[in-house]
C-alpha positions in Angstrom: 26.5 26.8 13.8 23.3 25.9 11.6 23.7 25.2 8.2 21.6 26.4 5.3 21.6 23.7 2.6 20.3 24.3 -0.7 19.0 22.5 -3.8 20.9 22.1 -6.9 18.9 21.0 -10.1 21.5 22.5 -12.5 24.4 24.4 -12.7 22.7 28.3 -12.6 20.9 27.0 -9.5 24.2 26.2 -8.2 25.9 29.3 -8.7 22.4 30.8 -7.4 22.6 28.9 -4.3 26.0 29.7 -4.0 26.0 33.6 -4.2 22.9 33.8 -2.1 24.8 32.2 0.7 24.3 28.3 1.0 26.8 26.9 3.8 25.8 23.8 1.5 24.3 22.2 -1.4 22.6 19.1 -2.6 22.0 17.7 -5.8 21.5 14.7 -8.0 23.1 12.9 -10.9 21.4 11.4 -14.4 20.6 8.3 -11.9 19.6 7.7 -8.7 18.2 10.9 -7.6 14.6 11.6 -6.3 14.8 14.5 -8.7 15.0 12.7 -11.4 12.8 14.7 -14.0 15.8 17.9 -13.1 18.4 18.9 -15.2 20.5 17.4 -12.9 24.4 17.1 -13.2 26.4 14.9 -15.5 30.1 14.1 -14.6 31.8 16.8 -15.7 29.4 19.5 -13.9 29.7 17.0 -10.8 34.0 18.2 -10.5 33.0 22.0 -11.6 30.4 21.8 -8.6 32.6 20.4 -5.9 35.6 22.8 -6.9 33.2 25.8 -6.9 31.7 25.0 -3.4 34.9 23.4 -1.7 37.2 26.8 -2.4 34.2 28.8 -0.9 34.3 26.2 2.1 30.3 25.2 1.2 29.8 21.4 1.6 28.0 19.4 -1.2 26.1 16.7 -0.7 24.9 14.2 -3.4 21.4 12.7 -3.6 21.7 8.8 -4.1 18.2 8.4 -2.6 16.4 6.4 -4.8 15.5 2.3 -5.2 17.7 0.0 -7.1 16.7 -3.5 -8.8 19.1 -6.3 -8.8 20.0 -5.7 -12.4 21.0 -2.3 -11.6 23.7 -2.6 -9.2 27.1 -2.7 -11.8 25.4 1.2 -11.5 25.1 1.9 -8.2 28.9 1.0 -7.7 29.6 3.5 -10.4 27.5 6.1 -9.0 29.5 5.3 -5.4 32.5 5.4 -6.8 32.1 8.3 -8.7 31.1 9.8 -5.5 34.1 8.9 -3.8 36.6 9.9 -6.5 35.5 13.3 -6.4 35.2 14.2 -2.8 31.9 14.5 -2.2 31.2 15.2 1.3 28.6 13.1 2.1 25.7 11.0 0.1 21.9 10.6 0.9 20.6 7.6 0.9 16.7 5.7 0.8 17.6 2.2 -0.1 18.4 -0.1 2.2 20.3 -2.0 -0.1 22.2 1.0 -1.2 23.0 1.8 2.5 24.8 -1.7 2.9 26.3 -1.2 -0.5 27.9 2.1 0.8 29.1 1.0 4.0 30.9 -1.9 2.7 32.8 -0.1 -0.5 33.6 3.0 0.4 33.2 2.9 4.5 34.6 6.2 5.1 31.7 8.1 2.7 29.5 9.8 5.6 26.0 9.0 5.1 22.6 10.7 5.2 19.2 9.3 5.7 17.0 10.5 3.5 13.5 12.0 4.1 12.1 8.7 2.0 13.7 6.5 5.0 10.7 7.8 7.1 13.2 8.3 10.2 10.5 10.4 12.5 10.8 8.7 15.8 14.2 8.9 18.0 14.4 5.0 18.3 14.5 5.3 14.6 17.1 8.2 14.6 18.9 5.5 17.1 18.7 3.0 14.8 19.8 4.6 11.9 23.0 6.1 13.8 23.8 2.1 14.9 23.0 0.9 10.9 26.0 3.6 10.0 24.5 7.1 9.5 25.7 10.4 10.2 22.9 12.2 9.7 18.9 11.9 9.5 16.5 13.6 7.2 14.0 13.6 9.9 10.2 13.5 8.3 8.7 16.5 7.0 5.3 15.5 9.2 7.5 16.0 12.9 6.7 18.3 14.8 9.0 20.4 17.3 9.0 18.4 20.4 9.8 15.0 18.3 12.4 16.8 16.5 14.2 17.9 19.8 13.8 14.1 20.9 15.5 13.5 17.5 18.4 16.0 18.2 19.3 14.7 21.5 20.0 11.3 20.0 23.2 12.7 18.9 22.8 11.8 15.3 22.9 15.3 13.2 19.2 16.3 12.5 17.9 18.0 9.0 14.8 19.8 8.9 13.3 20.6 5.7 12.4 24.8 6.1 11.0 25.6 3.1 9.5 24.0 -0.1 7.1 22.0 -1.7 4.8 20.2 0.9 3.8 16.2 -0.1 0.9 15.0 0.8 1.9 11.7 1.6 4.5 10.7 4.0 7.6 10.7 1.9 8.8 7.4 1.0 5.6 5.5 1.5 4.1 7.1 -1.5 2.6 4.6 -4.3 0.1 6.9 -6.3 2.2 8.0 -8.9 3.9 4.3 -9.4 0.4 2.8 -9.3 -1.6 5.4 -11.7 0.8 5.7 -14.8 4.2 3.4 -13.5 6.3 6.5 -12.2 7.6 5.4 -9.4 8.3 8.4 -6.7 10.6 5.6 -5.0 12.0 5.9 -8.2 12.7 9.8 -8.5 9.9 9.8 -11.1 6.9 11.2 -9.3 4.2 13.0 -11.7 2.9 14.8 -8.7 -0.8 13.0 -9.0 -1.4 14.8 -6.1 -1.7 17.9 -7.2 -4.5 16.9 -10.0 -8.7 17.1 -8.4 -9.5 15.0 -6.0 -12.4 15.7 -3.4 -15.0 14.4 -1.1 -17.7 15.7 -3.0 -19.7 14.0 -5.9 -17.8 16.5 -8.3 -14.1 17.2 -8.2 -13.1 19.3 -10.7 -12.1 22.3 -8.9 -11.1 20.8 -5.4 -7.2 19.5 -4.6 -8.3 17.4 -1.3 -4.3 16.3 -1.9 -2.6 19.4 -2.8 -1.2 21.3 -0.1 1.0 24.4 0.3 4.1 25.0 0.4 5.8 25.2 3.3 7.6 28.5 4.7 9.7 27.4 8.6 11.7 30.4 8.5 10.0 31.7 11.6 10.8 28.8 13.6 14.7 28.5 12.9 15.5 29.7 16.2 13.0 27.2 17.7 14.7 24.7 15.7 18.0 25.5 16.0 17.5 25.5 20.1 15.8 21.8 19.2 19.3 20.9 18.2 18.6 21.0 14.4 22.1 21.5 12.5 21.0 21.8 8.7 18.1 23.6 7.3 17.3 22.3 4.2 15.0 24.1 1.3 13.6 22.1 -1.4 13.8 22.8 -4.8 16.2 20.6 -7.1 13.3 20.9 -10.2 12.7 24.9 -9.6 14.2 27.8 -10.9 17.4 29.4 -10.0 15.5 32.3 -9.2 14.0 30.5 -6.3 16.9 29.0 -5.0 18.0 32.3 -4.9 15.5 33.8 -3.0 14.7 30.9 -0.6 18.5 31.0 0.4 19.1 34.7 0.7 15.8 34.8 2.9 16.6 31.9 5.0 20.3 33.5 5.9 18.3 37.0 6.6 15.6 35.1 8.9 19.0 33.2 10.6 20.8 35.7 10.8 18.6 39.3 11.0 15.3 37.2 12.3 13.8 38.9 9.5 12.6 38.0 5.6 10.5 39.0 3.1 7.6 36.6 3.2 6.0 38.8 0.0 8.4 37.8 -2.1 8.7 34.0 -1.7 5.2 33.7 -2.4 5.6 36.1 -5.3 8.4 33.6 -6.5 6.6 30.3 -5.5 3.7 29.4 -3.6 0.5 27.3 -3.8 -2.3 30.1 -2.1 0.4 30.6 0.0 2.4 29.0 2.7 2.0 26.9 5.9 4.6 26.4 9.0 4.0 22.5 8.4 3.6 20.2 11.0 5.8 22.3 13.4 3.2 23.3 15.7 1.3 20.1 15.3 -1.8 21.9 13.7 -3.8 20.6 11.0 -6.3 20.5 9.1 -7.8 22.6 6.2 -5.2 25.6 6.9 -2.5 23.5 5.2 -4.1 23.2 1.8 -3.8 25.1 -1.7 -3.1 24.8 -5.4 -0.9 26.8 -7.8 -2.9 29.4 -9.6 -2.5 31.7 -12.6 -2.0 34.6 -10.3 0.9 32.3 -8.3 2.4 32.2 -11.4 2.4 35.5 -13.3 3.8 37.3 -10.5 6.5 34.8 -10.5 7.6 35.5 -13.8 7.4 39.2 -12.8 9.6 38.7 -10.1 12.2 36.9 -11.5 14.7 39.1 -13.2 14.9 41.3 -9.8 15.9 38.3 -8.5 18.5 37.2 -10.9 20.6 40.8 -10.4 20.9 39.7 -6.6 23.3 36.5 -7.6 25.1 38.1 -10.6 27.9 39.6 -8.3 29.9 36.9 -6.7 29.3 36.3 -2.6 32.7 37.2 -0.5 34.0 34.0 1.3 37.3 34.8 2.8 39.2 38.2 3.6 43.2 38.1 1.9 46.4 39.8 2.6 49.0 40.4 0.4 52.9 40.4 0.8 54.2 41.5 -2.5 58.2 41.8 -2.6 59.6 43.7 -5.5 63.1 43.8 -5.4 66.3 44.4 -7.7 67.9 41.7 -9.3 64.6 39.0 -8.1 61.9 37.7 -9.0 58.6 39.8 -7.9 56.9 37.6 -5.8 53.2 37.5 -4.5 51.9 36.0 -1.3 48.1 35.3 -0.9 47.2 34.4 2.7 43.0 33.8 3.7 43.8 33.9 7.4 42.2 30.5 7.7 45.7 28.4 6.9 45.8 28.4 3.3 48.5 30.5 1.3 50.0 30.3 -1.9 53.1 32.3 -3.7 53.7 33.1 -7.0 56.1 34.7 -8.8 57.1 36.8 -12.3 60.2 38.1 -13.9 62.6 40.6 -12.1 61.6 44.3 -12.3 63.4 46.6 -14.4 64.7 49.8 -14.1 61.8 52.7 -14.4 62.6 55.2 -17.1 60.0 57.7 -16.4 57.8 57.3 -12.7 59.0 55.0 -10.5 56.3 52.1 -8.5 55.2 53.6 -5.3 53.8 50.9 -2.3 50.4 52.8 -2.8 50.0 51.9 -6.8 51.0 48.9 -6.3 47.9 47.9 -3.5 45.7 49.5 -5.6 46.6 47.5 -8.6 46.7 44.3 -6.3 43.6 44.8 -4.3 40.9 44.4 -7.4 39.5 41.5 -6.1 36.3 41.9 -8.2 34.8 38.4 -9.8 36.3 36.4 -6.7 35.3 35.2 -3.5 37.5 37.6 -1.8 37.6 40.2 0.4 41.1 42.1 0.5 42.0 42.8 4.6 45.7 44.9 4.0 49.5 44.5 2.0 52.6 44.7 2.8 55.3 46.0 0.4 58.5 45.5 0.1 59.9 48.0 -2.5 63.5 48.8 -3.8 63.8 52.5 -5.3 63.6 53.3 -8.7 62.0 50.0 -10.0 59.3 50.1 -12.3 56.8 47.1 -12.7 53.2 47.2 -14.9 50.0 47.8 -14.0 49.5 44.5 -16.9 52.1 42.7 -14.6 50.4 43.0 -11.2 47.0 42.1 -12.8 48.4 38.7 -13.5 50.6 37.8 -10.3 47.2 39.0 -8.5 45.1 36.5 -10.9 48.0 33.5 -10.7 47.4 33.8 -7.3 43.9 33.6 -6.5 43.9 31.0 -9.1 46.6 28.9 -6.6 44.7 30.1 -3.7 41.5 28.8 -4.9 42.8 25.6 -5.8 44.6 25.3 -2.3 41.1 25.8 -0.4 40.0 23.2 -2.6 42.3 20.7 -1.6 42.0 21.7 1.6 38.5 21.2 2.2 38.4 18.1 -0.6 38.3 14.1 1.3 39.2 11.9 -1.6 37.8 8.3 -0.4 38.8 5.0 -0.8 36.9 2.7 -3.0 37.2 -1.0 -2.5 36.0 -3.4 -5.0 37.3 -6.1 -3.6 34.5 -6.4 -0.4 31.6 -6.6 -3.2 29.9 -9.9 -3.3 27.1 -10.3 -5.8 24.8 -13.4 -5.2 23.5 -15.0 -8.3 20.1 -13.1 -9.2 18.3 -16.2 -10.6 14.7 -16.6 -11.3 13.2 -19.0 -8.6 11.4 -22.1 -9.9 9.1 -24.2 -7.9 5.6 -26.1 -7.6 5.5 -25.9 -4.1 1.7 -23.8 -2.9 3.2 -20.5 -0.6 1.8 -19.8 3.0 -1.3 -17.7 3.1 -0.7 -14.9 5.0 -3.6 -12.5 6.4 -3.3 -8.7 7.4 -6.7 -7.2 8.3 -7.5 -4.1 10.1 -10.1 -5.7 12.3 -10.7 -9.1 14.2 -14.3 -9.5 12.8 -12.8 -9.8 9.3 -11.5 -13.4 10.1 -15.1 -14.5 11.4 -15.7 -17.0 8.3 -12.2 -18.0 7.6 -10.6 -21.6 8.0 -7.6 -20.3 10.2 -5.9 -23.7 9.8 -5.7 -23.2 6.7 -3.6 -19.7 7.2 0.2 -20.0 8.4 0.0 -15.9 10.3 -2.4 -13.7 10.9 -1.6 -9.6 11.6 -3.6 -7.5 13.4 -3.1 -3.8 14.5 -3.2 -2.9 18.4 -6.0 -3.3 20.2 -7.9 -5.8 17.3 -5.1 -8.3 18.0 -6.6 -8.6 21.5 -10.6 -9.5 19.8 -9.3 -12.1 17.7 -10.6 -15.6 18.0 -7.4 -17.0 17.3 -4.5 -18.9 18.9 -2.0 -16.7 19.6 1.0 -18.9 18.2 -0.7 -17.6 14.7 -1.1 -14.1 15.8 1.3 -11.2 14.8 0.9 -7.7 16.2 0.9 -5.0 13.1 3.2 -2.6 14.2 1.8 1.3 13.3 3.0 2.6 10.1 3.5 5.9 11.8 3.7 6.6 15.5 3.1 10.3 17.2 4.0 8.9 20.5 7.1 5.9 20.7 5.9 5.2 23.9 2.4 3.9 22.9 4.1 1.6 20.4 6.6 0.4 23.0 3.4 -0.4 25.6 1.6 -1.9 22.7 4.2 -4.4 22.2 4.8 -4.7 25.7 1.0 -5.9 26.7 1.2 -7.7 23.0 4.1 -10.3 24.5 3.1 -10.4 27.9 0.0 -11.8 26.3 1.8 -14.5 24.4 2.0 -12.6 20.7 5.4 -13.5 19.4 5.1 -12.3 16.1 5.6 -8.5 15.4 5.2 -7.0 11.8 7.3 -4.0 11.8 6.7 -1.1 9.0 9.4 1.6 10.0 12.7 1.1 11.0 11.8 2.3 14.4 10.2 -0.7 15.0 13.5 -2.9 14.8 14.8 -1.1 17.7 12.1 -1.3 19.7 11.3 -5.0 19.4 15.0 -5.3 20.7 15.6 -7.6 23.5 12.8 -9.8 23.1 13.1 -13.3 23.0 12.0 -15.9 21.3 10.4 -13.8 18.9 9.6 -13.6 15.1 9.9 -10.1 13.6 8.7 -9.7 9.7 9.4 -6.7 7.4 6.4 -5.3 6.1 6.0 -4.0 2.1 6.3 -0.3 3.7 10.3 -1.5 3.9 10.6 -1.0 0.2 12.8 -4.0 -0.3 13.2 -3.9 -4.0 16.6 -6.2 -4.4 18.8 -8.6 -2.4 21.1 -6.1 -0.4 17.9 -4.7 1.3 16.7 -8.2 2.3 20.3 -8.7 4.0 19.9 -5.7 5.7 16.7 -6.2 7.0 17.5 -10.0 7.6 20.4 -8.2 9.5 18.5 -6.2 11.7 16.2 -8.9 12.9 14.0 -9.9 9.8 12.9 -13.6 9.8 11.4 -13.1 6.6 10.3 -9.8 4.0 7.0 -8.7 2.1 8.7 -7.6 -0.9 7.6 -4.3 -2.2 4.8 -4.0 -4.5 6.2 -1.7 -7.2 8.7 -4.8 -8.4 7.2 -6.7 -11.2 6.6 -10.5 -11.0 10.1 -11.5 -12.5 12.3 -8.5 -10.7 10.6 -10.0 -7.0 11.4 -13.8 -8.2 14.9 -12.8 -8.8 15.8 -11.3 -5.1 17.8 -13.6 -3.1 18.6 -13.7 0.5 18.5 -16.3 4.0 15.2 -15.4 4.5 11.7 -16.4 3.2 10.5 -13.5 1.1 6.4 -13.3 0.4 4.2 -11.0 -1.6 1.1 -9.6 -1.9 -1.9 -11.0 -4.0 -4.9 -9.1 -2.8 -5.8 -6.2 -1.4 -6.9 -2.4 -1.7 -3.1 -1.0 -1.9 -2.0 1.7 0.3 -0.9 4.2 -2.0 -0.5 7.5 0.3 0.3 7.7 4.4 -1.0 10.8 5.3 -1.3 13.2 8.8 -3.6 15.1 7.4 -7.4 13.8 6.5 -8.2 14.9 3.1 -11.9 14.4 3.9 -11.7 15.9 6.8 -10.5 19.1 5.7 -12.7 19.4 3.4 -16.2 18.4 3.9 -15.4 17.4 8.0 -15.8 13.8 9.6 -20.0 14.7 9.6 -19.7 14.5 5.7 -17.0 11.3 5.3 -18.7 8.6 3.2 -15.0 7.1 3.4 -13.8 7.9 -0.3 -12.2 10.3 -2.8 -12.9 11.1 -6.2 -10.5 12.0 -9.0 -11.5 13.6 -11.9 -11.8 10.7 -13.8 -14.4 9.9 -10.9 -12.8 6.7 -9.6 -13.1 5.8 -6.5 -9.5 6.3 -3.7 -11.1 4.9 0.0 -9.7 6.6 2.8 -8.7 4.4 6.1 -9.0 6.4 8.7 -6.7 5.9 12.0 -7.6 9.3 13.4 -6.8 8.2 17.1 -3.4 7.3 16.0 -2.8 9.9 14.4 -2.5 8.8 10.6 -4.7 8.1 7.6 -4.1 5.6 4.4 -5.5 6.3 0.8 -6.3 3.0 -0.7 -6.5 2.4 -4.2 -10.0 1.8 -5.2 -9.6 -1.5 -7.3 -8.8 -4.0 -5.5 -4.9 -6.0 -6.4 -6.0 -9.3 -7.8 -3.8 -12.4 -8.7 -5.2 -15.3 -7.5 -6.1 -16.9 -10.6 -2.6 -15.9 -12.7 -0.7 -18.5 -13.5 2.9 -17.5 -11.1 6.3 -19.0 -9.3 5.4 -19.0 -5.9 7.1 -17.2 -3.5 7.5 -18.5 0.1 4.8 -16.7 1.5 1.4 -14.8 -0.3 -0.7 -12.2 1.3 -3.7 -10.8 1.5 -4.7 -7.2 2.3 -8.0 -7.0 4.4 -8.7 -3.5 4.5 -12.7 -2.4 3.7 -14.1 -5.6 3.6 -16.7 -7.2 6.0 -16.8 -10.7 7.3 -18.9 -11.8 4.5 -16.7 -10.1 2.1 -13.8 -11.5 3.5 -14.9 -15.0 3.2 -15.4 -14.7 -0.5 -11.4 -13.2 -1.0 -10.7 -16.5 1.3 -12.4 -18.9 -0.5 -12.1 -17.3 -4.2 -7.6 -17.7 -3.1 -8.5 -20.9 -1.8 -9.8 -22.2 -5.6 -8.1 -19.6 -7.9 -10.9 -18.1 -9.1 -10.9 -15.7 -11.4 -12.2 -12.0 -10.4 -15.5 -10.2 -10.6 -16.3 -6.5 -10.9 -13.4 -3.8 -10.8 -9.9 -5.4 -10.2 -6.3 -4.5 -10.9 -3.1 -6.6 -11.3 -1.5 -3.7 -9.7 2.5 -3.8 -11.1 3.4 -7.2 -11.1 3.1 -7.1 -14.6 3.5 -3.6 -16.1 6.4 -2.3 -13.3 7.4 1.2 -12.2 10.0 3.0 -14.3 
């Protein structure tokens, strides 16, 4: 059976999601959730929410899907334990830190890998089953045939059927962090994305990044053949009117094969909706802003929406065995059918005086089950003669127990987990020290970039497949760059293949994915790339657990937070380059002016430059941030390894990053110091 798993930004979208009939529900607490500008739920709303959903049988889920610095860990572990201690069914996770954290204090906690883990490959899926993980979040940018491929892993798969649409791959996302420090690694996107950007000379009213939202409900049954188990709806910032209506119309399209496609995009759209990446088809179809008219019928719509959740949604069907007998105590049995009861009792009845109780008075009274989540099925009364018991009386054994019975489904369906304390081990966070010049490190995108350089003077150089084959360079320096996102495994896998049969023995992996497949090889050196989001020292471990020799630390830590992550393996950074801030599928030139009229850059409406690098025939594009990163002449601890980004730049270009690193120069023309100094929040 498919599930239908709802948002929860607050505790009316609960009971929205609840009514409208969720099978489950997600949300986040004050810290730690990718929602993190929603209400969200504190403590006490966190034990009302599990009771409410685990006496209708509804699983919840909490979101702990967000990156952690060192300093913050005394809270992650009270945001886990928290977790634990009040049966929460399973958590969601991004960090890889908080993943190793998990497994090792409360091991029996089922865990979900978020959307933000990029998991949209089967040997990633794989990998993420073998790392601990129940379930994967697959990537919003898969389409069916990949998502099957995910399914038959025998990990459970969740597809994302309705919501907001990012532009950006999720999890590999830096334009908000980089543009005003909220980080959406972070839970703290601003949704940049959504503000004019275009191809043209003048952006004002084009949203080259903005694109609908998406609306899967006619492919469930495609999806659920794929193998899909959950459908999930986005939402944990909107309304409780939309969590309304996505849910009811996502158990009509289940269900009936039918919904009313009107009014979701009365309640929220952007021009619209798109099926996603489903069918594999993009381009400018996918694209569209939220407009005044979006928006008034929304408010239109909303208080027809609100009178479909007032009245509570039927979860069980009861029977009742009431016995009502002379010289005992009344008592009432409450049974759902599905193994729990409960019996409660009241004082003995008395004697009538005037009209005696009859079996049929007595059901009536009993079978009011208005206000709860059940249904009543049938009674059975046993009845002496000539006893008399109020209508005031029956009304309170009947709400005693569906109280009890409520309670007992609870219970029933509630996994208290263990916590244990005593596996933590914290390494001493200290600020490195050292005089000692780092390893230069070189990542272009192609071979005629290192034309001018002094390679003896660089310890690696990384290449993407086939530019890896051009280079004029000997191949004990050489590193294969590993594709940040792969449409075809099996291209990768040759790539990597022909890379070591050709003597390559360094692999820079960007996904997950690639752990997996680089297994087996030997005599190898495999090094995490930034897009691993390492942001503290249980990440490193995992990585170095997987296969890392050594990390590029993520570039949304600050200079002192990156200093302070420890591990068994060298850790580097980066100290030039044009910074990939968004991992697209979709072109934004492209779709809007075509490839004739690419002059290979964006415009906000600030008019700064954003370049676009275009990897069209692998099936993915990279915004780059117009001003270069640039730190060679700051004054910093060095780290074990430095690197710099060659994206845009030609040969002669090139040379003048080598040689101004070489001598510390300081910079010319536009430059940033990205947020090594400033941070994310």
């Amino acid at each position: 059976m498919c599930e239908i798993l709802s948002p929860v930004g607050s505790v009316e979208s609960l009971f929205a999601a609840l009514e409208s009939g969720a099978d489950a529900v997600y949300f986040g607490s004050k810290r730690f959730s990718a929602r993190q500008n929603a209400q969200n739920l504190d403590s006490k709303q966190i034990k009302q929410a599990v009771f409410e959903c685990h006496k209708r049988g509804v699983k919840i889920y909490q979101a702990i899907n967000t990156l952690y610095f060192d300093d913050e860990k005394s809270e992650l572990l009270n945001e886990l334990k928290q977790a634990a201690q009040n049966g929460i069914d399973a958590i969601i996770v991004q960090d890889l830190g908080t993943v190793k954290t998990a497994l090792e204090c409360v091991p029996e906690m089922p865990l979900h890998a978020s959307t933000q883990m990029t998991v949209h490959t089967a040997e990633g899926a794989l990998l993420a089953k073998e790392m601990g993980f129940k379930r994967v979040v697959v990537s919003r940018e898969c389409p069916v045939d990949t998502i099957k491929e995910i399914a038959a892993t025998g990990v459970e798969t969740e597809v994302f059927v309705h919501g907001a649409l990012c532009m950006s791959v999720s999890g590999q996302c830096y334009l908000s962090a980089m543009l005003g420090s909220r980080s959406a690694n972070r839970g703290l996107c601003a949704g940049a994305c959504r503000l004019p950007f275009s191809a043209c000379e003048n952006p004002a009213d084009k949203y080259a990044l903005s694109l609908k939202d998406l609306c899967a409900f006619k492919s469930l049954n495609e999806l659920k053949e794929a193998g899909v188990c959950s459908f999930k709806i986005e939402g944990r910032m909107k309304r409780p009117e939309y969590v309304a209506a996505a849910t009811r119309e996502c158990v009509s399209a289940l269900k009936k094969g039918s919904y009313d496609l009107k009014l979701l995009r009365r309640v929220f759209s952007r021009s619209g909706f798109t099926n996603g990446y489903l069918d594999g088809k993009l381009g400018k179809d996918m694209f569209g802003v939220r407009t005044k008219e979006d928006a008034v019928a929304a408010r239109e719509t909303f208080s027809e929406i609100k009178e479909g959740y007032s009245e509570v949604l039927k979860r069980a069907e009861v029977s009742f065995e009431i016995r009502v007998k002379q010289g005992e105590k009344i008592s009432l049995e409450i049974n759902d059918g599905e193994g729990s009861a409960v019996k409660v009792f009241s004082d003995p009845p008395s004697f009538a005086t005037k009209r005696a109780a009859e079996d049929d008075i007595i059901i009536r009274q009993i079978k009011k089950l208005g206000g709860t989540i059940y249904d009543f099925k049938d009674a059975k009364v046993e009845l002496d003669n000539g006893l008399f018991v109020s209508a005031k009386e029956l009304n309170d054994l009947r709400r005693r127990a569906v109280e009890e019975l409520d309670k007992k489904r609870y219970l029933k369906n509630t996994v208290v987990k263990n916590f244990n304390d005593k596996v933590i081990k914290t390494k001493r966070s200290e600020k490195k020290t050292g005089t000692v010049k780092p390893l230069l490190r070189i990542r272009a995108n192609k071979a005629e970039q290192l034309y001018y350089l002094d390679k003896n003077k660089i310890e690696l150089i990384s290449l993407p497949f086939p530019e890896i084959k051009k280079a004029d360079v000997s191949r004990e320096k050489l590193c294969l760059e590993l594709d940040r996102f792969m449409t075809d495994e099996n291209i990768c896998r040759k790539q990597i293949k022909d890379a070591y049969d050709g003597g390559i023995t360094h692999f820079l992996a960007q996904n997950i994915a690639h752990f997996r497949l680089l297994k087996g090889l030997k005599d190898i050196k495999i090094h995490a790339g930034y897009s691993m989001n390492i942001t503290n020292s249980d990440a490193l471990e995992t990585v170095t657990r997987l296969g890392a020799s050594d990390a590029e630390l993520s570039f949304e830590l600050t200079e002192i937070k990156a200093q302070r992550i420890v591990g068994d393996i060298p850790t580097g950074v980066i100290v030039y380059g044009h910074l990939p801030l968004m991992l697209m599928r979709n072109c934004p030139i492209s779709s809007e002016v075509g490839c004739s009229g690419c002059k290979g850059y964006l415009r906000d409406r600030k008019n700064k430059r954003f370049y676009i690098s275009c990897h069209k025939d692998k099936g993915y594009f990279e915004l780059l941030n117009g001003e270069p990163l640039y730190l060679f002449d700051k004054k910093r601890v060095p780290p074990d390894f430095e690197t710099i980004m060659l994206t845009k730049e030609n040969a002669d270009e090139a040379k003048e990053v080598f040689l101004s690193y070489l001598e510390n120069r300081c910079p010319s023309g536009e430059f940033t110091r990205g947020l090594y100094y400033r941070g994310v929040l």
